[in-house]
C-alpha positions as CSV (number, residue, x, y, z in Angstrom):
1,X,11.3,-47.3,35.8
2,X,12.1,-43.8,36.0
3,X,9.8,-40.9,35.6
4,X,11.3,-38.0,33.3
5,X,10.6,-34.4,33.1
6,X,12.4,-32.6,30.2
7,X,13.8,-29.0,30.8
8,X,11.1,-26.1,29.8
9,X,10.8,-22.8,30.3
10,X,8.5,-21.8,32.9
11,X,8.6,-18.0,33.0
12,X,10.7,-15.1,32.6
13,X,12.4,-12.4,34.4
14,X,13.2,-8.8,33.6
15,X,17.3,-8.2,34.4
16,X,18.2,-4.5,32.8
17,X,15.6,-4.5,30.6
18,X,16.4,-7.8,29.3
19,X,13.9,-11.0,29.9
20,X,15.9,-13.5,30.9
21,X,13.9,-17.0,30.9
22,X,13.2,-19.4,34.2
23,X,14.2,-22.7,33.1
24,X,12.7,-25.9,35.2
25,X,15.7,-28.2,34.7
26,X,15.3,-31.9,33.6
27,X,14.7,-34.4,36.1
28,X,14.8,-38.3,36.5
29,X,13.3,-39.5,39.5
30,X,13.3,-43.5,40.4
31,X,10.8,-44.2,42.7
32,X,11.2,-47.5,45.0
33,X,10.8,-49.7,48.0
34,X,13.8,-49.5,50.2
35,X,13.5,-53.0,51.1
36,X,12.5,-54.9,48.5
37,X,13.9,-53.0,45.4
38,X,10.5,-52.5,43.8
39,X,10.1,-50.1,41.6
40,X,7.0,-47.8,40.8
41,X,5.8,-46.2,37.7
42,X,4.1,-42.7,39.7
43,X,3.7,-41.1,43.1
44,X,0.2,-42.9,43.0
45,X,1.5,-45.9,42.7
46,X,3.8,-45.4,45.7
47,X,0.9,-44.0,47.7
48,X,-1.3,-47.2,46.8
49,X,1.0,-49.6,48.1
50,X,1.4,-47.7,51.0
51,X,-2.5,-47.7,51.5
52,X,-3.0,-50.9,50.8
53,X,-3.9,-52.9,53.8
54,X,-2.8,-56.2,52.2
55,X,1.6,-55.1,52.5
56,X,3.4,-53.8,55.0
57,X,4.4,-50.9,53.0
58,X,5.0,-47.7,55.1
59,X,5.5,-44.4,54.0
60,X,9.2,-44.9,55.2
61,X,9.2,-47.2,53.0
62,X,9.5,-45.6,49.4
63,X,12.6,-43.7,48.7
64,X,12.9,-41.1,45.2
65,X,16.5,-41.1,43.7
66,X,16.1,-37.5,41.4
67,X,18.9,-36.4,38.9
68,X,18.9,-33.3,37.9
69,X,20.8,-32.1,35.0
70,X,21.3,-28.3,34.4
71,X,22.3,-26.9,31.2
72,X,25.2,-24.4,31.1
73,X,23.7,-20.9,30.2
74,X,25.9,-18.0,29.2
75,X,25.6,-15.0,31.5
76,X,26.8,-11.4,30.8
77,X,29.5,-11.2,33.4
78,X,29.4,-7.4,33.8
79,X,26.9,-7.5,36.5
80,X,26.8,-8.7,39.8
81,X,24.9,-11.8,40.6
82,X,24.1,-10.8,43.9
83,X,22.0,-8.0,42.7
84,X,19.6,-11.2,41.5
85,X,19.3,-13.2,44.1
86,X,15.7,-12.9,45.9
């Protein structure tokens, strides 16, 4: 069971007087047990089983699997990206 965040905008930026939005991409994240395949539906749930006295769950146990998929953006390709980069 995967947990998805959708792409939003988060922000924006002036570039020559122009705001240019900060987008948080979209992400799918698949949180599970290395061992025994099992899947969780949150961090929490992850963190409980860990917590829980009654497995043998360790934190090196649970492994995240994250996709993220960017959307092309058009850029004005008369200026330099370098000037942008923090």
């Amino acid at each position: 069971m995967a947990i998805k965040e959708e792409a939003k905008i988060i922000g924006y930026r002036d570039m020559d007087g122009q705001q240019v939005p900060i987008i948080r991409c979209a992400t799918e994240t698949k949180i599970y047990h290395a061992d025994s395949g099992k899947e969780y539906d949150s961090e929490e749930a992850a963190k409980a089983d860990v917590d829980d006295p009654a497995t043998s769950t360790t934190a090196e146990h649970i492994k995240r699997d994250v996709k993220v998929t960017v959307e092309q953006q058009k850029i004005n390709m008369d200026r330099t990206c370098n000037k942008y980069r923090e």
